[in-house]
N, C-alpha and C positions, 0 to 999 in steps of 0.2 A: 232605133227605127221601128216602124212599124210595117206586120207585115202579114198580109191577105196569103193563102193558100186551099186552093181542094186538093184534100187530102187521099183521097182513089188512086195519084199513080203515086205516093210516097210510099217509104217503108219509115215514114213516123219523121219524127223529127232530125233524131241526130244519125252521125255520121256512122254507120256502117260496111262493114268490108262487101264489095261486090253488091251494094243495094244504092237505089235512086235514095238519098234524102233531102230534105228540106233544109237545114242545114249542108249539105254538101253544095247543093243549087249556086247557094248564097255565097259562097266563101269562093268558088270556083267563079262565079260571076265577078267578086272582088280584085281578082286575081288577073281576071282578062282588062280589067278597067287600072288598077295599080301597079300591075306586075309586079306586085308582094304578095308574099302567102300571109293568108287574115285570118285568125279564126274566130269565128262571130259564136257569141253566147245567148241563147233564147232563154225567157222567161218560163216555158213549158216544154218539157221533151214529151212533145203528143206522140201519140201510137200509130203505126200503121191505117192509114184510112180515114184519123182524125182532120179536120178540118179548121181551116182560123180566117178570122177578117181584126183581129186584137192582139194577138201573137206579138212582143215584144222583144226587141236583140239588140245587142251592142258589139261594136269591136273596136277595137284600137288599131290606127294607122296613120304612117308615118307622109301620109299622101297630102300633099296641101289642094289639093279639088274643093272648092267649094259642095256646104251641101247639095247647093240645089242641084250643080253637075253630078254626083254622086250620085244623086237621085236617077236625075236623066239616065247616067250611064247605065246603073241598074238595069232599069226597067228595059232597058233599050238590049239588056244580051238576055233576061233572066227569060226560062220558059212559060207561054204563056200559062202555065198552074200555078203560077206564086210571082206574087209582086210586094213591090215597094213605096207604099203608100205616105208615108210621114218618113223623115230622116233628119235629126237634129243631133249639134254639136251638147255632149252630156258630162256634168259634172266626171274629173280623177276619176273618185271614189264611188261611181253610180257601176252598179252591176243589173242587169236585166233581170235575173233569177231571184239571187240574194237581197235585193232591195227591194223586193217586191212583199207590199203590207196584202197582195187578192187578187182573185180573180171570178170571172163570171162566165160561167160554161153554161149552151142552150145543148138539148137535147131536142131532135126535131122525129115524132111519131105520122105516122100517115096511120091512120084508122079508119079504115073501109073494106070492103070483101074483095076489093081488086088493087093490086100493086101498080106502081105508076111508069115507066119507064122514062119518064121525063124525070122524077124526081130519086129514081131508086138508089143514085149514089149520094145522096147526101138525106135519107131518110131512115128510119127500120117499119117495115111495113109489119104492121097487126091485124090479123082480116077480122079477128074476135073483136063483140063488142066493151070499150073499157068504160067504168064509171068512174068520170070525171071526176065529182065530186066526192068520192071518197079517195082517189089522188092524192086529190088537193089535200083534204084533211090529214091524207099519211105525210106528206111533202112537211107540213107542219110540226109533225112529230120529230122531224130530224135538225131541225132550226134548236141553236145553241152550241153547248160544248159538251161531247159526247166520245165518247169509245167507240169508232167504227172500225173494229174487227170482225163484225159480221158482214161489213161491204167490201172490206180487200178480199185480192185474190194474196198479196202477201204484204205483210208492214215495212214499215221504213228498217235502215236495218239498226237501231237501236231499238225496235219494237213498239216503239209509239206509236200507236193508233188511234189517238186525241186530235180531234180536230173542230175548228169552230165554224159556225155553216149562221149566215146572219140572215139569206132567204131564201126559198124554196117557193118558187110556185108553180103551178099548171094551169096553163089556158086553150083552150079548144077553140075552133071558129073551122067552121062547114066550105067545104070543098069539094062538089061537089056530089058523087054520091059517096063522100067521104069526108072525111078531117083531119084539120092539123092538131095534134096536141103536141104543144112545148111545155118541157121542162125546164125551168132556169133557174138555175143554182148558184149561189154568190157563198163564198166562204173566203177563210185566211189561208189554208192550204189544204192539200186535197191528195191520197193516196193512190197507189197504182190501179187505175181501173176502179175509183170511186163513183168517180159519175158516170157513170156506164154501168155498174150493178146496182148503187142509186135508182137510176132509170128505168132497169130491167127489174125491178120491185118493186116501184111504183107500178108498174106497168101486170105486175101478178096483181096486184091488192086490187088492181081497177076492174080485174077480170075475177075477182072470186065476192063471193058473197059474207058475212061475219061479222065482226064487231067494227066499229068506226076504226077508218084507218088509223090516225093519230097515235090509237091502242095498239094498233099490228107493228107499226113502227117503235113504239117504246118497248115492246117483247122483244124485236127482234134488237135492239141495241142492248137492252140487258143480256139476253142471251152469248154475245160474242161469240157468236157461231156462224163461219160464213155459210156455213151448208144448210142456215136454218131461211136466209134471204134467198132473192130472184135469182135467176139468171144473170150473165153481162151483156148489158145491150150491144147490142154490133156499132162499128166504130162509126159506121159513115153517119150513123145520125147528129154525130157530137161536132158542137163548134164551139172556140175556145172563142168570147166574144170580145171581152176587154181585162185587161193586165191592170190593179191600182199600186199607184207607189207613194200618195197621201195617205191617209184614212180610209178605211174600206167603209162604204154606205150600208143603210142599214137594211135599205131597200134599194131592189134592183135601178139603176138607173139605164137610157136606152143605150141599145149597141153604138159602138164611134158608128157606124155605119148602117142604115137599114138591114136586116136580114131576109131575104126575100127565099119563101117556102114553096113557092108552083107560080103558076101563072093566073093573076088575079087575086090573090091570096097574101095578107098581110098578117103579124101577130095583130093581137089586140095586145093593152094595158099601154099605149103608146111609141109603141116602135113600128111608126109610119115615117 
């Protein structure tokens, strides 16, 4: 199944003692519609605050409901912060996590000297001015196969910090006396809090002056220093947008669903 979420009143994805999850939502909804206990498996265990319209899960049960009732019933107990968009009967052997060959995380900036309060839970306000275009060219530096141990806050726990990142890019478009800049990042997998210090780098390099990004970003992947990279971006700007379990592209393709940034306000590069 697929599955939409704002992520402001979760405490992330999975299930925690005494906390609201996104997971929890799910499987408690399952429960009131089966009256079996289900435990549903996501594609990403987002973080507190993260946000999804691409979010991937599956569970096994024993219910014979049609999907399409399943669907219905969903949606008909879940609370309105997370629904259930696609729900399809999936091969034995499909797992939502483990079979997963990518995915495509947007990262959404508001850059203007005033904060929005229409848009503040699902953005990270920047009031300083950033330049776009060398972004862009650091965004570029991180495309391929690379050691990002200067972007965790900590590695997998065999220590692997390799990972393959196939697009990166930044696009800006005016909003009034401000701007959207996204970040959208496509890879094969993605460590704790990568795209979000990803972004919170991008986000230094656009506000300082120096040699072409591209250059800032190969120093800082040789270095494997996380202390030598940005900050972590704050959660609410991140949206986890599509899950592949074919071949991962080579370039972005659009969100399963528009992403929509303020009022009147569209990405560019085709996600209309």
């Amino acid at each position: 199944m697929t599955v939409h979420y704002a992520g402001a009143g979760f405490a992330g994805w999975q299930l925690q003692p005494q906390a609201r999850t996104v997971q929890g939502e799910l499987e408690a909804a399952l429960f009131r519609i089966t009256r079996v206990a289900t435990r549903v498996f996501g594609a990403s265990r987002t973080d507190t605050g993260v946000h999804a319209l691409g979010q991937v899960a599956h569970f096994d049960t024993p219910s014979t409901l049609s999907c399409a009732r399943l669907l219905r019933g969903l949606n008909a107990v879940l609370p309105p912060d997370v629904s259930v968009w696609e729900l399809e009967e999936a091969p034995a052997d499909f797992h939502a996590r483990f079979s997963a060959r990518g995915k495509h995380y947007r990262y959404q900036v508001l850059n203007g000297p005033c904060p929005s309060p229409l848009v503040s839970d699902r953005s990270y306000h920047v009031p300083h001015a950033l330049d776009v275009e060398r972004m862009r060219s650091a965004g570029q530096g991180l495309v391929g196969r690379h050691d990002f141990r200067s972007f965790v806050s900590r590695p997998d726990g065999d220590g692997d910090c390799t990972r393959t990142l196939t697009a990166v890019e930044v696009q800006a478009q005016p909003w009034g006396a401000a701007r959207w800049i996204t970040i959208d990042v496509l890879g094969e997998g993605f460590l704790y809090k990568m795209v979000r210090t990803i972004a919170g780098t991008l986000c230094q390099v656009g506000a300082e002056a120096g040699p072409p990004g591209e250059a800032r970003m190969r120093a800082l992947l040789a270095a494997r220093d996380r202390t030598q990279a940005g900050a972590t971006a704050p959660a609410q700007g991140l949206f986890l947008c599509r899950v592949f379990y074919e071949t991962l592209p080579l370039t972005l393709p659009p969100p399963p669903v528009p992403l929509s940034m303020g009022p009147g306000a569209q990405p560019e590069g085709g996600y209309r």
